[in-house]
Structures are given as structure tokens and as C-alpha cells.
VOPAGU-2260 file (C-alpha; in pm, 1 decimal, decimal comma):
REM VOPAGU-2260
SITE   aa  ch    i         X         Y         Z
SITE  UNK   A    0    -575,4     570,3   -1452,4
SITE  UNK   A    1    -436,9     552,4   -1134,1
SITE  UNK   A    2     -75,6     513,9   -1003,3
SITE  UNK   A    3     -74,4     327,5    -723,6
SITE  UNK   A    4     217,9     222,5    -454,0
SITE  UNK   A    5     156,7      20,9    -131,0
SITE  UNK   A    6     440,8      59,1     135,8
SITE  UNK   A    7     413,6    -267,6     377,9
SITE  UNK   A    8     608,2    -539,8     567,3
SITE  UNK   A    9     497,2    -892,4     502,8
SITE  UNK   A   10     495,3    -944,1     855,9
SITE  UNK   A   11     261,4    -712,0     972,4
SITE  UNK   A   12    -125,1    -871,7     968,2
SITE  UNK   A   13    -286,7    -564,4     827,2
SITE  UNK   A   14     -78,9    -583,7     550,6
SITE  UNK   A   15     -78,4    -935,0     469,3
SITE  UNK   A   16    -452,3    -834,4     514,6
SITE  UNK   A   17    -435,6    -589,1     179,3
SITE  UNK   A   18    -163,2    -831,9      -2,2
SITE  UNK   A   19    -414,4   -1121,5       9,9
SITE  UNK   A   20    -679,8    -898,8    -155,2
SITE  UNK   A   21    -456,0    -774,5    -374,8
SITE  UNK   A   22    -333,5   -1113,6    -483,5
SITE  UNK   A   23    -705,1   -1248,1    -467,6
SITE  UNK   A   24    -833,8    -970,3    -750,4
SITE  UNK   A   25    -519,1    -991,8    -940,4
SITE  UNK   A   26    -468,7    -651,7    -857,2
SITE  UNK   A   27    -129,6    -627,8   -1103,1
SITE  UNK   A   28    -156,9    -263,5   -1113,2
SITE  UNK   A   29     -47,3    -212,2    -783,6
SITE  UNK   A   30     362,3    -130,3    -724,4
SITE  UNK   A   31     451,3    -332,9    -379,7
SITE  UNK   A   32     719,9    -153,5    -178,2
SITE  UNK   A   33     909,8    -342,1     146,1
SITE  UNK   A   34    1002,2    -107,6     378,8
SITE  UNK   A   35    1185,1    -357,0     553,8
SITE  UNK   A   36    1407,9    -432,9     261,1
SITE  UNK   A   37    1428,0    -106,6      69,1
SITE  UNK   A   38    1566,3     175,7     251,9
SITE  UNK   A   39    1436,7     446,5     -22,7
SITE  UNK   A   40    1118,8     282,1      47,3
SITE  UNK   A   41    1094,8     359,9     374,6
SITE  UNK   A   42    1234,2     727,3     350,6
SITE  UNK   A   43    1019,4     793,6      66,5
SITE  UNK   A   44     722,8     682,7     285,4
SITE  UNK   A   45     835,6     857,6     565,9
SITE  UNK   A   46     877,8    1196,8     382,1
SITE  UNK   A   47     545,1    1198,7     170,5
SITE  UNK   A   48     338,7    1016,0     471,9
SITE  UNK   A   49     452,2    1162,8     728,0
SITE  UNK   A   50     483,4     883,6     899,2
SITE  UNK   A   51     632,0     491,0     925,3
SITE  UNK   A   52     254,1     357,4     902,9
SITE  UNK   A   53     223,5      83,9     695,7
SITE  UNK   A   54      12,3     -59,8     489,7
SITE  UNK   A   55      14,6     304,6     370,5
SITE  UNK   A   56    -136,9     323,0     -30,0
SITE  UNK   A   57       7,2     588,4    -282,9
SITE  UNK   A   58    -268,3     708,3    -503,9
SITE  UNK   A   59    -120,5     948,9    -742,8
SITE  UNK   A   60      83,3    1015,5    -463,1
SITE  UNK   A   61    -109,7    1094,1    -179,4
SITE  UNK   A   62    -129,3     861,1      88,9
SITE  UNK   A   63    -407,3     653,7     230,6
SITE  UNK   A   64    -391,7     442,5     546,0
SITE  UNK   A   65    -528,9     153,8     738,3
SITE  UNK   A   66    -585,0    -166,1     579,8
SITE  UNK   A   67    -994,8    -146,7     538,0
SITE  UNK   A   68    -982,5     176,4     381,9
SITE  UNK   A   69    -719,4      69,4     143,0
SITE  UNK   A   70    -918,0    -248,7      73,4
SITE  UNK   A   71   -1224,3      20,8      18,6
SITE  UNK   A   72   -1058,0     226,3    -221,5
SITE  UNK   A   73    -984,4     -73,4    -434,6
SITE  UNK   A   74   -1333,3    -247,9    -404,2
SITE  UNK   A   75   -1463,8     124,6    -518,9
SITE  UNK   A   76   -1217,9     194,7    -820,2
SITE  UNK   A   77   -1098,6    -120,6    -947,4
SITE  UNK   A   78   -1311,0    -422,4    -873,2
């Protein structure tokens, strides 16, 4: 079991990328976070990332980044 968070902004392509797939599988599992609209959000992903990079996945918190990887991981461990 993992527990899984994706930071993103629904504006941003790469991230609309991973939402579609997400959507697509039915992915329910998955905790969506707007950095745009939740402050906590963004400072959360900001102090465990390092960084403001989004789409930016949580597993069991550790972060993984960049939309194909992301879409990787899920075609590897839940698909």
C-alpha cells in the first residue's frame, strides 16, 4: 500500500499531462493537492521537495518529479 500525494496546478501542461492519466485509470488512490489554491500545499511541497516543481508525486513521502516518471511509477505499481 502506497500513500500517494500529487502537488500540481491545473494550468501547467505536464500536469494536466499526469491528471488525465490519473483520471483515465481511475487512479482514486491518489490525494490531488493545488498549490495554487492551498497555501499549506505549497509550503509543504516546498519544505519536503525542496523545491516549487510541480507535478511533484509523494510516495510515502518522498518526492518524485517530472510528469513521465510519475506516469512510470504508476504504469509500474498500480496499472
Amino acid at each position: 500500500m502506497f500513500d500517494l500525494v500529487l502537488y500540481y496546478y491545473p494550468t501547467c501542461p505536464y500536469c494536466r499531462k499526469v491528471t488525465k492519466f490519473i483520471d483515465k485509470h481511475d487512479l482514486e488512490e491518489i490525494e490531488l493537492k493545488n498549490i495554487n489554491q492551498d497555501e499549506e500545499a505549497e509550503a509543504e511541497l516546498i519544505e519536503v521537495g525542496g523545491k516549487r516543481q510541480v507535478p511533484c508525486l509523494f510516495i510515502n513521502g518522498k518526492p518524485l518529479y517530472e510528469s513521465n516518471d510519475i506516469i512510470n511509477w504508476f504504469k509500474s505499481n498500480l496499472i
